[in-house]
N, C-alpha and C positions, 0 to 999 in steps of 0.2 A: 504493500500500500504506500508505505515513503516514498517510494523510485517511484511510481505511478505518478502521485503526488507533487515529488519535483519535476516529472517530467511537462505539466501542467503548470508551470511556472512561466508567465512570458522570461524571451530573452534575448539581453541587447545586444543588436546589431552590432558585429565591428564595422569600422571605417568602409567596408570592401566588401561587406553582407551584401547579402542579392533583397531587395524590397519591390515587394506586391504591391502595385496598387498607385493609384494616385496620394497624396499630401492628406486628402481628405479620405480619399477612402471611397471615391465614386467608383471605383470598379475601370477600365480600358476604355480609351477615345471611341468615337464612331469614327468609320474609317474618312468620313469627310472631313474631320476636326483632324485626321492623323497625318491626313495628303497636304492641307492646309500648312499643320508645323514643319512639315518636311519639305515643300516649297519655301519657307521662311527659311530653312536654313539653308537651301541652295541659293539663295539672295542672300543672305546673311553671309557667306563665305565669299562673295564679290567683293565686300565691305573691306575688308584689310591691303586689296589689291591699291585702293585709290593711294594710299602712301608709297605706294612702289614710284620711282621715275614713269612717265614724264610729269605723276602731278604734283607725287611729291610730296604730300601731307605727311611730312613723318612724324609729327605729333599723333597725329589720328592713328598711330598703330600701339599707342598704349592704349587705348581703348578700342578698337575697332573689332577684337572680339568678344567684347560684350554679349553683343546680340544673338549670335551664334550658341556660346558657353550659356547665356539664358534659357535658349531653347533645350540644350542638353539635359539643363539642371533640372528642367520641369518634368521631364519627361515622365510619364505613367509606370517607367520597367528600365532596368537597362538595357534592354533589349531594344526599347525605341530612343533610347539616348543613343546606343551605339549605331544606330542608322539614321539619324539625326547627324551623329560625326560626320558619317560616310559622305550626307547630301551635301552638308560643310561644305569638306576637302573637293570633293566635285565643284563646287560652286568658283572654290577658290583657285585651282586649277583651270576651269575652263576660261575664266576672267585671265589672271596673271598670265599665259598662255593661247592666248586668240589668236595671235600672229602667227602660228604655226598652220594653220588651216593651207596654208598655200603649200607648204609641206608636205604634210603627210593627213589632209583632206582631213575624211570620216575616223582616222585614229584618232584625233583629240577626241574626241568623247569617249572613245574605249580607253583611252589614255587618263581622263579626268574619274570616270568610274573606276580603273583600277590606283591608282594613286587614293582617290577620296575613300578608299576603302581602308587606308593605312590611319587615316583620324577616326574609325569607328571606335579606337581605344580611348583617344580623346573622350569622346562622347561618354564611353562605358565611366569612364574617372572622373570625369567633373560628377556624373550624378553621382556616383557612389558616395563622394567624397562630399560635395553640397548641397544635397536633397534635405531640406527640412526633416526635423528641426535641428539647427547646426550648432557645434559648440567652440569652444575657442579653439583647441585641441586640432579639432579635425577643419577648420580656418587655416591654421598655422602647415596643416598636413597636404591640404589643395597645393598652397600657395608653393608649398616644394614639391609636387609628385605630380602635378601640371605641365607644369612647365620641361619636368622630365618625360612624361608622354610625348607632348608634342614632339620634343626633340629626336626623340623615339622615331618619331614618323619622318622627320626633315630628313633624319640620318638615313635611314632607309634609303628611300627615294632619289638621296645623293651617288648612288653606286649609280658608276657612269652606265652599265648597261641599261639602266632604266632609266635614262635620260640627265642623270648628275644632277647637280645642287643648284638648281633655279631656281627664281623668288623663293628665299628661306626667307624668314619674316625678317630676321636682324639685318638682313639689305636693304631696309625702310631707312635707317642713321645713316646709306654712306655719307651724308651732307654736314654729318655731325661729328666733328674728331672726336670731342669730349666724350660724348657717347662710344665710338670705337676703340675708346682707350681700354675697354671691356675687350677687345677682339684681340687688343697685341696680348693677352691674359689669357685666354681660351678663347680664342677664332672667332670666328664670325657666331658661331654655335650661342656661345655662352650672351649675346648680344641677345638672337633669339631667346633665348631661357630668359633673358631680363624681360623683354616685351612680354612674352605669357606670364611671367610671374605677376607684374603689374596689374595685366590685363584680368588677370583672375581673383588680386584684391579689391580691385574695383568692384566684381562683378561680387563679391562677399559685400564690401560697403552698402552696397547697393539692394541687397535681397534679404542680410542675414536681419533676424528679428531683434535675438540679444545683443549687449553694447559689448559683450565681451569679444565676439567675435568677428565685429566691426572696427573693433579698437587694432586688436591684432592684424586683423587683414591691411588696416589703412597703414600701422604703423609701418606691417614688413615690405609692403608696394613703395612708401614713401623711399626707405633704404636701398630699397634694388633701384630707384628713379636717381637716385643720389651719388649709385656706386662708381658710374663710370666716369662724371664730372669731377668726383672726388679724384679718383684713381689720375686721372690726368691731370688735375691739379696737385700732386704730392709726387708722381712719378720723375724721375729726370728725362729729359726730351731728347730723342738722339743725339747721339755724338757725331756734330759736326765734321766731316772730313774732307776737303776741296768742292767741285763742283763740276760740272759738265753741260757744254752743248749741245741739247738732240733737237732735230729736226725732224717730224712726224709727216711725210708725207700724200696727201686726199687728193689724186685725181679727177675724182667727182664720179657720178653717174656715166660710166662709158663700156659700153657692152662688147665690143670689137676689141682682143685679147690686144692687138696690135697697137690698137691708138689708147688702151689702156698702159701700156708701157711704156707710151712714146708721152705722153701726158702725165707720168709719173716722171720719169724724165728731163721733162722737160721743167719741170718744178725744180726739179732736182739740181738741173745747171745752172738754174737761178741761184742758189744758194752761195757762187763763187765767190770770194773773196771775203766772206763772212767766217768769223770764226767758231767753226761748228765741228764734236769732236763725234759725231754717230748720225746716220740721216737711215732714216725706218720707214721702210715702204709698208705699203698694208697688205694684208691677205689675197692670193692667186694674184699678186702683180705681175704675177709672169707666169704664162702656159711653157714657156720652155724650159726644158732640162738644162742646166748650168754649164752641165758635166758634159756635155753633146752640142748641145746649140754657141758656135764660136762667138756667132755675129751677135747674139745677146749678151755673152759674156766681157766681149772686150766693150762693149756698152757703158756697162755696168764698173768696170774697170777703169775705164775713164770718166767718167763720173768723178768716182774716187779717189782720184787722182786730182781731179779740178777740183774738186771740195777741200780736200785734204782732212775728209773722212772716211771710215769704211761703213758700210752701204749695207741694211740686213735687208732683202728683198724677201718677199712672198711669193714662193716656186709652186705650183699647180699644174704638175706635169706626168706624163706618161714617161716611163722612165724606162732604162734597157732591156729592165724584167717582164716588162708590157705593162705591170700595174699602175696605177696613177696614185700619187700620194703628195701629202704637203706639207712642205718642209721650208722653216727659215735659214737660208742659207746666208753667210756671213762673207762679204766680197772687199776685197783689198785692192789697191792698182795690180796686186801679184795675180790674183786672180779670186779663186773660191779659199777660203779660210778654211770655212768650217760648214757643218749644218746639222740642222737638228728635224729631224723627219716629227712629225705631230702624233702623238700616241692615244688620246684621245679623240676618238670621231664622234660626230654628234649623229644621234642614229636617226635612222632614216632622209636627214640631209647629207651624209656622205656614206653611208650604207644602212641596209636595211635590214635587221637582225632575224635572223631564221627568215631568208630570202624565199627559197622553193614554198612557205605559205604564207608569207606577206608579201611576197614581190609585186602581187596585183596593183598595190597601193601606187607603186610607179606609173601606173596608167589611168592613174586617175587625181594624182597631185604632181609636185616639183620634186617628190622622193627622188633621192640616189637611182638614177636609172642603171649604176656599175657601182660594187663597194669601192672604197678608197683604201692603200693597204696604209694600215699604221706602224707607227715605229717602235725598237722593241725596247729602249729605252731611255733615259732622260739624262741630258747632260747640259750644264753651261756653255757657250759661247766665247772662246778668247778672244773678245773685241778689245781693240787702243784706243786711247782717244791720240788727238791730232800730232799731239807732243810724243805719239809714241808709247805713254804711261797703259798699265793695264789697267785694263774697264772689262771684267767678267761679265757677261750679261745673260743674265734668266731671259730668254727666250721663249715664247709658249703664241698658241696661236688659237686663235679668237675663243672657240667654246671653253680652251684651255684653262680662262681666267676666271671660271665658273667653280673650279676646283681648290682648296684651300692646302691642300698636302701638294700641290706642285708647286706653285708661289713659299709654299716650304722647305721644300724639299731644294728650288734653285736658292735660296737664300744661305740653307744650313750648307750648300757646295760653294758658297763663296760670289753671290752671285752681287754686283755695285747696285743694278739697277734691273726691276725687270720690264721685261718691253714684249707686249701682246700685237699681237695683227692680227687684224679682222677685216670679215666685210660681211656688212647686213646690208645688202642691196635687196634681196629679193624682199626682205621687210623695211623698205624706207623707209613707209608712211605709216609708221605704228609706233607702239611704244615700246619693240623691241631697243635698237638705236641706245635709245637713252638708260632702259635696261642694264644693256652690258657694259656702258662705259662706266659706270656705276661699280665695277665691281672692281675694276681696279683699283680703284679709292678704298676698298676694302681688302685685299691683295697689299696695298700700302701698309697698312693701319697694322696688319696681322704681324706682319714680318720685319718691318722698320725698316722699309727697302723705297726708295719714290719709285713710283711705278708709271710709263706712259702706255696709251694706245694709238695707234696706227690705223684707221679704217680706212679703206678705199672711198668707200662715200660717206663716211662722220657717222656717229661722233667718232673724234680723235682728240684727246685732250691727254695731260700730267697733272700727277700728282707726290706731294712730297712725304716723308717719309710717315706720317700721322694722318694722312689721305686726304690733305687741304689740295683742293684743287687750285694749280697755276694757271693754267692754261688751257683753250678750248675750241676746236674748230667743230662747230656744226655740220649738219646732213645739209646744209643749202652753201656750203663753202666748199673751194678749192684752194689748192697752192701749198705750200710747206710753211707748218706751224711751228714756231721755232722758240725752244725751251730751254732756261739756263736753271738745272736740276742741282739742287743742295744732295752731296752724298753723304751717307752715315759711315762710320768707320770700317773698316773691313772685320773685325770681328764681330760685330753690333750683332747679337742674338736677343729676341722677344723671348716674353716668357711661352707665347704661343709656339716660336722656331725652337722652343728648349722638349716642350711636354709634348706637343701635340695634339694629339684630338682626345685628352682625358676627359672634356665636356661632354660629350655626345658616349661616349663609351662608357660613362658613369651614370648618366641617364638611361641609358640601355639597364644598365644593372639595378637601378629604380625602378624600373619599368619590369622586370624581371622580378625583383621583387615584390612589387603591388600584385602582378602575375599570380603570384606564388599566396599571399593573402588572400586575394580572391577562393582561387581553388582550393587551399584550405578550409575555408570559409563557406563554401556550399558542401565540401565532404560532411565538414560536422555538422550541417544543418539535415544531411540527408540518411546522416548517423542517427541523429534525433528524432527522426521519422520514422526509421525503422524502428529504433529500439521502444516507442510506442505500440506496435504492432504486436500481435500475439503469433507463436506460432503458424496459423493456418495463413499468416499474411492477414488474417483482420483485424481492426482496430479493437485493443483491449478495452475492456466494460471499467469502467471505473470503478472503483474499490467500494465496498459497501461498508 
């Protein structure tokens, strides 16, 4: 009769218990009320996009998911929080990612529904963890196991086979060093984890009833809003080390391989007499082979020579082996230096992964009509400047600068400066452009390295070693942008070029563990179910 007895005792929920039922206790939406929240949250996941470039509100991404993480919280089950996540990530996805359509057509949507399905844990955490009625405890528990879900999802998604690390939320700050002074500490990652951490006190100030857990949530969002101004105001700011002049040079809009070179070029001899110690052409500046085409290389040679710089061109060419790949090649009056073939391809614009069942997509978008072969591994660049001195140079090439372990990895090799080429022409008139120049300012910030970009048709702009932007040539400009770059000392390591990706891999292991509470957490709930039951499997008679 005791066991019986206790087992007739209600019993509280942990943080990660699974709960029946609405708030109140109405029982499951009608599914018209259910399609209603879950359209809110596909509009809701738009909402974070407007702080990305070109508009730029990077205030608006400490709160901008509010309205989303509300939906979650209300939700009737975890089960409709965690599809609630999913419509999110879809929302936010198909927004930050629109310009891809010319790409690879009808895959953004199979694209956005499988990505939006990695924030369905999102979803499942915020309700667990904020569902009424909330206490300080489990305020204080959102505010850190949030922010490691999401990152959870960023991290994912960042593995280049799935398309790598675009719009992660912490790419809202690049306009803000202070803010990124959180990035040269743990990367771009730990930027993100500040914006959900915020975003999730808010969304407690905002819903929770008691003042205890109002107090907590405002207090710990205030300290994470504080951390990164702080951190840069108290850190020491690179170590100054001489300076250099690069020349970024934008052709413009010109589709004819030939008069793209010759207009690259032609920039280029404009440059004589000026004192310039690197001139960086942009991505596919050239369809020919270096190594085989004479009459483009003694070009390129003389150039170099009239400048009295060397010259890192964008190669886009079919090469001995028959394959076509693209590689920044580094050119002197002597001739080819060096080159660095691009080891990252952005899939389905330069190939299309498991081709024999997605190859279709090639006939019905701008997909990779042929893959591009990549290269098998990563090295700096031993570029001079004019005087002769050495100027190592991180090299990487347009989707490159998307990734945060290469802008590490050329830095921890000794790299003075890195230098990206790109070209977004086929998305001019959108908000990619402004997207990826963006991220070099954060490539900056992480590594304490200035960082410039090169686009054939803009943006092309520098940045110094804290990700302050110098310098800027737009998508409606041409001619050679010419930058005199503060460098940092040759040893200068970040705490980010020291650890790594402990951010994202420590959140993994939070998320692993919230994981692990969860599942415990219904075993012994399904423990207590049985152990109510009698033998035959029926429910025992209450004790008399």
């Amino acid at each position: 009769m005791s066991r019986r007895l206790a087992l007739s005792r209600p019993v509280s929920p942990t943080p990660f218990a699974r709960h029946r039922g609405d708030p109140a206790g109405a029982g499951p939406p009608r599914p018209a009320h259910r399609y209603r929240a879950r359209l809110g949250a596909l509009a809701a996941g738009a909402l974070p996009v407007l702080a990305f470039p070109p508009l730029g509100l990077a205030w608006l991404a400490w709160v901008a998911l509010v309205p989303g993480l509300l939906l979650m919280q209300r939700a009737p089950s975890g089960r409709e929080a965690a599809v609630r996540g999913w419509w999110f990530g879809a929302g936010f996805i198909l927004t930050a990612m629109y310009w891809l359509v010319p790409s690879i057509g009808p895959g953004l949507p199979v694209l956005a529904v499988l990505f939006g399905a990695l924030q369905a844990v999102v979803g499942l955490g915020v309700h667990r963890l904020l569902r009424p009625p909330l206490t300080a405890r489990r305020a204080l528990l959102a505010v850190a196991v949030v922010p490691a879900l999401w990152l959870t999802t960023e991290y994912a998604r960042s593995w280049h086979a799935l398309g790598g690390p675009w719009a992660l939320l912490g790419a809202t700050q690049w306009q803000h060093p202070a803010v990124l002074a959180l990035a040269s500490a743990g990367g771009i990652w730990l930027v993100s984890a500040a914006v959900v951490a915020v975003n999730t006190g808010v969304l407690v100030v905002l819903t929770a009833a008691p003042w205890r857990p109002r107090a907590v949530a405002a207090l710990t969002a205030v300290l994470v809003l504080v951390a990164g101004p702080l951190l840069f105001a108290l850190r020491d700011a690179p170590v100054r080390a001489g300076a250099v002049t690069v020349a970024l040079v934008q052709p413009g809009i010109v589709d004819d391989p030939q008069a793209r070179f010759d207009a690259s070029a032609r920039a280029t001899a404009e440059l004589g007499g000026r004192p310039v110690d690197l001139v960086v052409w942009g991505e596919s500046s050239t369809t020919s082979d270096l190594d085989r085409d004479r009459v483009a290389l003694d070009r390129l040679r003389e150039l170099s020579a009239a400048t009295g710089a060397q010259v890192i061109a964008g190669e886009d060419a079919r090469k001995a082996d028959g394959r076509i790949s693209k590689d920044a090649v580094l050119v002197s009056p002597a001739g080819v230096v060096d080159r660095y073939r691009k080891i990252r391809l952005v899939p389905f614009g330069e190939y299309i992964p498991l081709r024999p069942v997605l190859g279709w997509i090639a006939g019905v978008s701008r997909a990779a009509g042929e893959n591009r072969a990549p290269g098998t591994s990563y090295h700096v660049l031993p570029a001079t400047d004019r005087a002769g001195g050495a100027l190592p140079v991180g090299a990487l090439v347009c989707f490159e600068s998307a990734f945060p372990d290469m802008a590490r990895t050329a830095a921890r090799d000794g790299a003075r400066v890195l230098v990206y080429q790109s070209s977004t022409s086929t998305f001019q008139h959108t908000w990619a452009p402004a997207q990826h120049v963006s991220l070099a300012a954060i490539r900056a910030a992480e590594t304490g390295r200035p960082a410039v970009q090169a686009s054939l048709t803009g943006v092309s702009a520098a940045f110094d070693a804290q990700g302050r932007e110098l310098a800027r040539l737009g998508t409606d400009g041409t001619g050679a942008l010419t930058v005199r770059l503060p460098l940092t000392a040759p040893d200068t390591l970040t705490w980010y070029d020291r650890v790594g990706d402990v951010v994202p891999l420590a959140a993994v292991l939070v998320t692993a563990g919230a994981a692990a509470v969860v599942w415990r957490g219904r075993r012994a709930a399904r423990a207590l179910v049985s152990g109510g039951e009698s033998g035959d499997g029926q429910p025992s008679s209450p004790a008399r």
